[in-house]
C-alpha positions in Angstrom: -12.4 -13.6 -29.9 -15.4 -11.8 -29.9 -15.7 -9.3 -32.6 -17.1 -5.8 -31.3 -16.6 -2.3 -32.7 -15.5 0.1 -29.9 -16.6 3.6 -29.3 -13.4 6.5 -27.9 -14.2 9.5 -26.3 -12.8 12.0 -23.6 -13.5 14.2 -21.6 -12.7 17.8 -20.8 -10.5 18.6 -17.8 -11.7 21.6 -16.1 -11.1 22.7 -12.3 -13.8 24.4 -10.6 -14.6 25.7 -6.8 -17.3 23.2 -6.0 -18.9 25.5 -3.4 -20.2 27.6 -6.2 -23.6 25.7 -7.2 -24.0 27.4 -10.6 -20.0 26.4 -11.1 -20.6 22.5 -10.1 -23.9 22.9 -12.9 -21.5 24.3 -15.7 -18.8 21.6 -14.7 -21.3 18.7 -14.9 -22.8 20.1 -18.4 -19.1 20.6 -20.0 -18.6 16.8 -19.0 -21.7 15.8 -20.8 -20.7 17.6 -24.0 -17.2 16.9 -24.2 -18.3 14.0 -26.5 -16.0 12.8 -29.5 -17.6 11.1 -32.6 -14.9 9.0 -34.6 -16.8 8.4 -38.1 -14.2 5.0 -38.2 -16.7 3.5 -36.4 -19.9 2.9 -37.3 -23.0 4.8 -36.4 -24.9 2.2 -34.9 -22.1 1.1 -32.3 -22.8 4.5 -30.7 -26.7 3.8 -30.7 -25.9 0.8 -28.6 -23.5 2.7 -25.6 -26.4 5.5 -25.8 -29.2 2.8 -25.2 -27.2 1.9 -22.6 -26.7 4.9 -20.9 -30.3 5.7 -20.8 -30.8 2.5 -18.5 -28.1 3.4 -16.7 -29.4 7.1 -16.5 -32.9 5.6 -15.7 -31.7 3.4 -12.7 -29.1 7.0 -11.2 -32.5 8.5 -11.9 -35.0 5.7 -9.7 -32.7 5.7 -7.2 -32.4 9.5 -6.7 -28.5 10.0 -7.8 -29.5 13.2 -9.7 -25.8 14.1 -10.1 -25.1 10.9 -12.1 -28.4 10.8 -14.3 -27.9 14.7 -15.2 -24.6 13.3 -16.3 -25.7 10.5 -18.6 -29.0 12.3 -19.5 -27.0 15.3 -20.9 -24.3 13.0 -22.6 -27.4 11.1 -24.6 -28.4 14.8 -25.7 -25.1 16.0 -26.7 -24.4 12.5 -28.7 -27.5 12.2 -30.7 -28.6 15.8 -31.1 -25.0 17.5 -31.7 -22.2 15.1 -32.3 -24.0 11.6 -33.8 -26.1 13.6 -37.0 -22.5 14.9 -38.6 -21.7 11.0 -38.9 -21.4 10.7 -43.0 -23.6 7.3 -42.1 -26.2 8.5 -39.3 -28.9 8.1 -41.9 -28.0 4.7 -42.8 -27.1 3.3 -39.5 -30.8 2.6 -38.8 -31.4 -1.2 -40.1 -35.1 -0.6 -39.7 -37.5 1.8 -39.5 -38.5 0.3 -36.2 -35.2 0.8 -34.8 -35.3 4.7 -36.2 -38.5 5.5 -34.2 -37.0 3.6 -31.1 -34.1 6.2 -31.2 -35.9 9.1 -32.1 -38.6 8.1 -28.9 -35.2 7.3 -27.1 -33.9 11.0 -28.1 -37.1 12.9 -27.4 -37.1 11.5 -23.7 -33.6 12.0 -23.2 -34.1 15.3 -23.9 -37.4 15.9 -21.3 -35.7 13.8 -18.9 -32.2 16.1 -19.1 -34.2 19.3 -18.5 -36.1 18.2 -15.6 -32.8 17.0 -14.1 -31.1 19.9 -14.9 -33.8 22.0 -13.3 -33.7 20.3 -10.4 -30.0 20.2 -9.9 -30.1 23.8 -9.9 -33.1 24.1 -7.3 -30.9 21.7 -5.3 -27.4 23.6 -5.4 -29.1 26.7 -4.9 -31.1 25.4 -1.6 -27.9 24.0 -0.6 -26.1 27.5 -1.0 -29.1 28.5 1.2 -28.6 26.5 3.8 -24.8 27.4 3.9 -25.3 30.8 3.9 -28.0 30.4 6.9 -25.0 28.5 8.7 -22.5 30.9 7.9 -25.2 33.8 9.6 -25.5 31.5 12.5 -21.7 30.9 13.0 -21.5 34.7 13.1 -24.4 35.3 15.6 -22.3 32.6 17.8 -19.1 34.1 17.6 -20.1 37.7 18.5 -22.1 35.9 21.6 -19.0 34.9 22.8 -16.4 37.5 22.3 -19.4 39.6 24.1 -19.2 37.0 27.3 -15.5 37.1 27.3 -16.1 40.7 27.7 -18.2 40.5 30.3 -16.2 37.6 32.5 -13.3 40.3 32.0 -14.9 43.3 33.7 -16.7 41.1 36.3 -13.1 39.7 37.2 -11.6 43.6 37.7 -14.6 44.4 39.7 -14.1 41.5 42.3 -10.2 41.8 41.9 -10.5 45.4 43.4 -13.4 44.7 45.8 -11.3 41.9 47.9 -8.2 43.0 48.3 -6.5 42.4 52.2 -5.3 45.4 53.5 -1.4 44.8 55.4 -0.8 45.9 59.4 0.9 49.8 59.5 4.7 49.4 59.2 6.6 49.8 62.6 8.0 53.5 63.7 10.7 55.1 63.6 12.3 56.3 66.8 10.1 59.4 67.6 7.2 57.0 67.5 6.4 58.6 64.5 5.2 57.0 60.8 7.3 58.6 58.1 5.5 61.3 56.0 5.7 59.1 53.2 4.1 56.5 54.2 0.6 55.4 54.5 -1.4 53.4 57.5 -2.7 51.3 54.7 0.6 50.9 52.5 1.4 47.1 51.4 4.5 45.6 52.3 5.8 43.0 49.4 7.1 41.2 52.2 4.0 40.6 54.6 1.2 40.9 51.7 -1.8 38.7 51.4 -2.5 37.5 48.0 -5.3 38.9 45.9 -8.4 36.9 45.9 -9.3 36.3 42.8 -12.6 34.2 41.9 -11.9 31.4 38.7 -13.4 31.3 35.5 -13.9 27.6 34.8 -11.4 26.2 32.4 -12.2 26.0 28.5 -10.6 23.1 27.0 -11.5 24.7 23.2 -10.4 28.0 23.7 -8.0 30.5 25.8 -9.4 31.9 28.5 -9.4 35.1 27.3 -8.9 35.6 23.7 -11.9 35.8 21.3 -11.9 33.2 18.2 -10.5 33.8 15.4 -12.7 35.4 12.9 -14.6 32.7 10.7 -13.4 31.6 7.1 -15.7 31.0 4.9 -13.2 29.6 2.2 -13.4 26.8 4.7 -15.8 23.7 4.1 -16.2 21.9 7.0 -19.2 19.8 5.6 -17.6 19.0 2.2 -16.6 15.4 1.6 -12.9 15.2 0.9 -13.9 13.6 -2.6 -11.6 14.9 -5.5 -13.9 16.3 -7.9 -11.7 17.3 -10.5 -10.9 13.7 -11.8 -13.0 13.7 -14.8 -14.6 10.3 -16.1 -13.1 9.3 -19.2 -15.5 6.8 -21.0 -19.1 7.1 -22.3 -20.6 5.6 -19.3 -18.8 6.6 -16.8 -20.7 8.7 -13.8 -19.6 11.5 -11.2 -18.4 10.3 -8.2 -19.1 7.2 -8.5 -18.5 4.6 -5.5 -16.1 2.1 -6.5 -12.5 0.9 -5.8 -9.5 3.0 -5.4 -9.5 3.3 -9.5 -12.8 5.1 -8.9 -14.5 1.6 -10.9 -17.8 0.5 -10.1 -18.0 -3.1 -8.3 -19.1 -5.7 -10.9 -20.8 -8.7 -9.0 -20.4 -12.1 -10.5 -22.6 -15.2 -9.7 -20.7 -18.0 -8.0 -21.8 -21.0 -10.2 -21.6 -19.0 -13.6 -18.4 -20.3 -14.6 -18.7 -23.8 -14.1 -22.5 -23.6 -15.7 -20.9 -21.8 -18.9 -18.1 -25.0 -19.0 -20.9 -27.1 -19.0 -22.3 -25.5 -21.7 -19.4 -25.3 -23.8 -18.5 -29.3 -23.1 -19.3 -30.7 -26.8 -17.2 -27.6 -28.3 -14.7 -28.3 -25.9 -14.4 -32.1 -26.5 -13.9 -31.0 -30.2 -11.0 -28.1 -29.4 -13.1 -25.6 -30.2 -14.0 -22.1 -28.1 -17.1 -21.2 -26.8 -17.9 -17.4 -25.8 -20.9 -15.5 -24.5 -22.1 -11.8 -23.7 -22.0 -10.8 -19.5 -25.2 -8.8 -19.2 -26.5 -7.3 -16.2 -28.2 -4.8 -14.0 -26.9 -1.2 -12.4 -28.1 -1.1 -8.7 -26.9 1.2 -5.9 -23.5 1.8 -7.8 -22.9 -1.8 -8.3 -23.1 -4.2 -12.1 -24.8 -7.5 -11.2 -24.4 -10.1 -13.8 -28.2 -11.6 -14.6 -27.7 -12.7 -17.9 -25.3 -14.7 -19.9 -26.1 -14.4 -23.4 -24.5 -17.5 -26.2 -25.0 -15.8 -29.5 -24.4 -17.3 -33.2 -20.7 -18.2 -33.3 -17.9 -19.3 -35.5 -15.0 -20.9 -33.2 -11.9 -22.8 -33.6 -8.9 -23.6 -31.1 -7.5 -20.6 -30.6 -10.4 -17.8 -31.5 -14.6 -17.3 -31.5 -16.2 -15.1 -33.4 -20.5 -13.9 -33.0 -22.9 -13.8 -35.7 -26.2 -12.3 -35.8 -25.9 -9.5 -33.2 -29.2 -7.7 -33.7 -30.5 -11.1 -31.7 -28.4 -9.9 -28.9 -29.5 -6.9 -28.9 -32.7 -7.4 -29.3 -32.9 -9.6 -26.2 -30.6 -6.9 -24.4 -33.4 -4.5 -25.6 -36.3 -6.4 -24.1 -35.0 -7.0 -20.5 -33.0 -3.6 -20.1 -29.2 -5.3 -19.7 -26.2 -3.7 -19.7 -23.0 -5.1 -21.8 -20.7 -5.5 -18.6 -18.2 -8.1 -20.6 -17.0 -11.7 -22.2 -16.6 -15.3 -21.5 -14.9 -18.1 -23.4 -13.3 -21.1 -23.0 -9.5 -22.2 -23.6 -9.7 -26.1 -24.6 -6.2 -26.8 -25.0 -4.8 -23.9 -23.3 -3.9 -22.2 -20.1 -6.4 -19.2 -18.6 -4.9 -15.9 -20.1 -5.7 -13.0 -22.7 -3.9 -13.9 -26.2 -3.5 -10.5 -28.2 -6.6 -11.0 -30.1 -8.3 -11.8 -26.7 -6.6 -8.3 -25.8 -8.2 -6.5 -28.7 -11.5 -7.9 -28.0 -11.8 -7.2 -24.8 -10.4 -3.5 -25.2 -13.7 -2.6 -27.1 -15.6 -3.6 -24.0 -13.4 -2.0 -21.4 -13.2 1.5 -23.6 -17.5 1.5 -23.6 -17.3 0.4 -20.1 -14.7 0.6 -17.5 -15.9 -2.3 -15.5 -16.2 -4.6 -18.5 -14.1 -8.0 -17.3 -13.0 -10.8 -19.4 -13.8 -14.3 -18.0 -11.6 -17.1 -19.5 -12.0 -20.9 -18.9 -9.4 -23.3 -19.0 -11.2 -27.0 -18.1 -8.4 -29.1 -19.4 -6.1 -27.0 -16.9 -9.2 -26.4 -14.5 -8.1 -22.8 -14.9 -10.6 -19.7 -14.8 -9.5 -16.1 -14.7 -10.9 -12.7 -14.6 -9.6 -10.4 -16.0 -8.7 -6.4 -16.8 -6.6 -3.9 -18.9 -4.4 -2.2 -17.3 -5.8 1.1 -16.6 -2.2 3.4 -17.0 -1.1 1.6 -19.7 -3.0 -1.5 -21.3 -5.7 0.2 -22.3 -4.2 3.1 -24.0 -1.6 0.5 -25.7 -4.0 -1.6 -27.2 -6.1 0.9 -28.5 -3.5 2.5 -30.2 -2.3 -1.0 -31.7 -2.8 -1.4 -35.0 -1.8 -5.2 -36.1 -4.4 -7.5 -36.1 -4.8 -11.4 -35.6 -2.1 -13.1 -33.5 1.1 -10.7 -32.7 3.6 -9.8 -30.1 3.2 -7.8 -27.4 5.3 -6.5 -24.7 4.8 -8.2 -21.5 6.8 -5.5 -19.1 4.5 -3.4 -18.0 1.9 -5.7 -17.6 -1.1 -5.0 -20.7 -3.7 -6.8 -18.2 -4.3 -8.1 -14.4 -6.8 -10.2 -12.5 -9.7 -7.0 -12.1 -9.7 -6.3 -8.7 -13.5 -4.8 -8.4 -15.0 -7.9 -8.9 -16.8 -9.7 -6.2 -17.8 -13.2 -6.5 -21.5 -13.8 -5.2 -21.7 -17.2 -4.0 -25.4 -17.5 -3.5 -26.1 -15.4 -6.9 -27.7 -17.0 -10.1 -27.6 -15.7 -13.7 -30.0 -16.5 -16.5 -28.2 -18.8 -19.3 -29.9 -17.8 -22.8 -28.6 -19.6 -25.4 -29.5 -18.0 -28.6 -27.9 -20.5 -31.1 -30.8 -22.6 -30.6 
């Protein structure tokens, strides 16, 4: 087990007509305040997720994802301006006055970077509401072009419809050789008639022949993506719209050779039926985690558990090269590759920070290794509402965890071992 504090929050529900560009602005800033501070855990634990969303806010930001660093910009605001300072231990959470500077630099360029991105999301929503507009005008102008050509192919086809019509031979006489007062030379015979000529229109495979369009909608958005917006993001560092698996979760890449390094690793502890454990750290990049770093902090293990020591050298490492927390390893030595109830405990602090966060488990003596997930629908919310702690029962039916389907194993990728017990 790895001992970490975790951090709840939710967000806001809230349906809104995403055509409106001042309504998708007030949508995205009521996710970004719909923060919850639990004062059961400590302040510092929330200093750590909000580090972590500025680089995550940073990297949205680099790669021109305004929508997703407004988000994360405006959620570091709302959690160290409003929500964090009525913690009854904000003041004392800072260890050092060097780490009280780093947050308040931190909050001050949160703050600069969430106006500008504001700004420019509403320069952006309103060009785009522009550029609708200017379609809408155009589909208009179109429309009226046609119904006037419709008009036009109608008249010229009654014109040509009375110009070439066949006149019939006079009908035959009665017995005075006479043609009946009633009757004219030129009078058509149903009988004996030659068909109008009539000159085509060519056929229109989009539309009748002679009925105009029907009048344009604007309620309808041909260019929208059919994207459900209203499915709100329920964790800390969770972003809008963000390209994922069907469970709307980030991909989390995992280097090919990682495991077997990290058994290596853990081979004396092993030998002595003892677990081993380490930090997944990575990079955000184009939507996607990417494990670069496998951090071996101080640790306390035995045969069934692993506890870290010393985390300020973990973050301070985490600090220097910019990583992300995306998850835990450890070895089994005498057991089979699974989550144990205090493995589930553990790794629900990760997942409830982050989503994506996986739990890799190594079994050598059963040359086992899994990765794995809470359940999203009803794992998760179970164990965070369990309260026993060390070894208990759980139910098994529905499952509390699977294999995490949104990992992808990069067989030609290499992460960075740093072992900081030495």
């Amino acid at each position: 087990m790895i001992s970490q504090t975790y951090i709840v929050f939710r967000m806001a529900s809230v349906h809104v007509d995403f055509r409106d560009p001042a309504g998708r602005v007030r949508t995205l800033s009521l996710h970004a305040s719909s923060v919850e501070v639990d004062f059961n855990i400590p302040a510092k634990r929330y200093f750590r997720s909000g580090l972590e969303m500025v680089r995550m806010a940073n990297v949205y930001c680099d790669e021109n994802n305004l929508e997703n660093a407004f988000v994360l910009y405006s959620k570091f605001v709302t959690l160290f301006v409003e929500k964090l300072p009525q913690h009854p231990n904000y003041k004392q959470a800072w260890e050092t006055e060097q780490l009280l500077v780093k947050a308040e630099e931190k909050k001050k360029l949160a703050i600069e970077e969430a106006e500008a991105k504001r700004k420019n999301k509403q320069r952006a929503a309103e060009e785009e509401e522009k550029g609708r507009k200017g379609k809408k005008q155009n589909k208009v102008v179109d429309e009226k072009e046609w119904q006037v050509m419709l008009e036009r192919e109608r008249l010229k086809l009654e014109e040509e419809r009375h110009a070439v019509t066949v006149p019939t031979a006079p009908p035959v006489s009665n017995d005075t050789g006479m043609v009946p007062p009633d009757a004219s030379p030129f009078q058509e015979k149903p009988s004996t008639s030659v068909p109008a000529a009539v000159v085509p229109i060519p056929p229109r495979d989009t539309k009748p022949q002679f009925e105009a369009p029907p009048p344009y909608n604007v309620s309808i958005a041909r260019d929208l993506p059919s994207v459900d917006r209203s499915v709100k993001p329920c964790h800390l560092t969770s972003a809008v719209n963000a390209s994922g698996d069907q469970s709307g979760l980030r991909a989390v890449i995992v280097p090919g050779r990682l495991m077997m390094r990290f058994t290596a690793l853990a081979e004396p502890n092993t030998r002595l039926n003892i677990e081993t454990c380490g930090i997944l750290t990575g990079k955000l990049a184009k939507g996607n985690f990417i494990i670069t770093h496998l951090l071996i902090p101080q640790q306390r293990g035995c045969p069934d558990s692993c506890t870290t020591e010393n985390e300020e050298d973990i973050f301070d490492y985490q600090d220097k090269h910019d990583l992300i927390t995306l998850g835990w390893i450890h070895t089994h030595p005498s057991q089979t590759s699974f989550l144990s109830s205090v493995d589930l405990h553990t790794h629900c602090g990760y997942q409830l920070m982050m989503p994506e966060a996986i739990a890799i488990v190594c079994a050598p003596k059963y040359s086992e290794t899994g990765i794995y997930s809470l359940t999203i629908d009803y794992g998760l919310d179970y164990i965070a509402n369990c309260r026993e702690n060390g070894f208990h029962p759980h139910p098994t039916s529905p499952a509390l965890f699977v294999e995490s389907e949104h990992v992808k194993i990069d067989p030609n990728g290499e992460a960075t071992i740093v072992d900081l017990r030495k």
